[in-house]
C-alpha positions as a printed Julia matrix, in Angstrom:
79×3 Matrix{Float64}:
   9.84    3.02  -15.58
  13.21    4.33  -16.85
  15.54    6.32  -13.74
  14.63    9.55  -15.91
  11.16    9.49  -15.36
  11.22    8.71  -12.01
   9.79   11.27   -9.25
  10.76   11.53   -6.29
   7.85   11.46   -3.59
   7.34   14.64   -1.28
   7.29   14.67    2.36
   3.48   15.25    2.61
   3.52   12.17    0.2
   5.23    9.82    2.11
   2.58   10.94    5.76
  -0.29   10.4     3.79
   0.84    7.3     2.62
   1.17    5.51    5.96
   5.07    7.45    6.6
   5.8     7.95    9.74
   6.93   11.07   11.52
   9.02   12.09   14.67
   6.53   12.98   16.61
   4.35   10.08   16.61
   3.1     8.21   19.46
   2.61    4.17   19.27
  -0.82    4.62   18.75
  -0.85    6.6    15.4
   1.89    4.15   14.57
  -0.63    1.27   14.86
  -3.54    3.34   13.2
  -1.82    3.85   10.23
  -0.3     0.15    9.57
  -3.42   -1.66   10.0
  -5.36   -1.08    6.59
  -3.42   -2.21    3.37
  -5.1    -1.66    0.4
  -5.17   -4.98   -2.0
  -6.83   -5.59   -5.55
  -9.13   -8.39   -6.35
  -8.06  -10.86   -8.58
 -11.55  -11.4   -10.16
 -12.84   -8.21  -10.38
  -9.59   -5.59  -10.22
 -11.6    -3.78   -7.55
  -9.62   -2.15   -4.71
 -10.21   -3.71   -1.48
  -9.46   -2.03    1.8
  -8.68   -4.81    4.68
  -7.91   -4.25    7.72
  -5.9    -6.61   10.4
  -8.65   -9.04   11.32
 -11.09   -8.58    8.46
 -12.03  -11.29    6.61
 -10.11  -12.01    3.15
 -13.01  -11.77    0.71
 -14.08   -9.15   -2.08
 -17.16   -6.61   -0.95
 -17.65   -6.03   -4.64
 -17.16   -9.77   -5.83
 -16.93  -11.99   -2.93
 -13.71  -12.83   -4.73
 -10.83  -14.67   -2.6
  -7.88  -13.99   -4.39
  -6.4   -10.69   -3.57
  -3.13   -9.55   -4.59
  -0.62   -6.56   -2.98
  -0.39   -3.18   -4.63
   2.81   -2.58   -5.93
   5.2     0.27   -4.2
   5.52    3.51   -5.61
   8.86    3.77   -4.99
  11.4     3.33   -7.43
  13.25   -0.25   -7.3
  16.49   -1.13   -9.06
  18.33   -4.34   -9.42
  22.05   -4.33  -10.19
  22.13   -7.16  -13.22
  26.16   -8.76  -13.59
């Protein structure tokens, strides 16, 4: 994605993507960190898992699951 097109995200964005805010106890802080979303390898499906689920496909039963990749806007500095 070119720097021209890129958008930057809004704060009600950033909460309701796991962000944290000031007022947050350690609890919420552990509430919202332990589901990562992954997609199946096999199947592209997107697979919720949470810390101590078991690494498998519910669509599938596919093993292979790979990270999303971040929304945000990543640049390299090339020499």
């Amino acid at each position: 994605m070119p720097r021209e097109e890129y958008q930057v995200p809004t704060a009600g964005a950033g909460a309701s993507a796991g962000g944290m805010t000031r007022g947050a106890t350690g609890g919420e802080r552990h509430e919202s960190r332990s589901v990562m979303t992954y997609i199946c390898g096999d199947c592209g499906g997107n697979v919720t898992l949470s810390k101590d689920a078991l690494v498998a496909c519910p669509h599938c039963a596919g093993r292979v699951l790979y990270k999303e990749r971040t929304k945000r806007m990543v640049q390299f500095e090339a020499r």
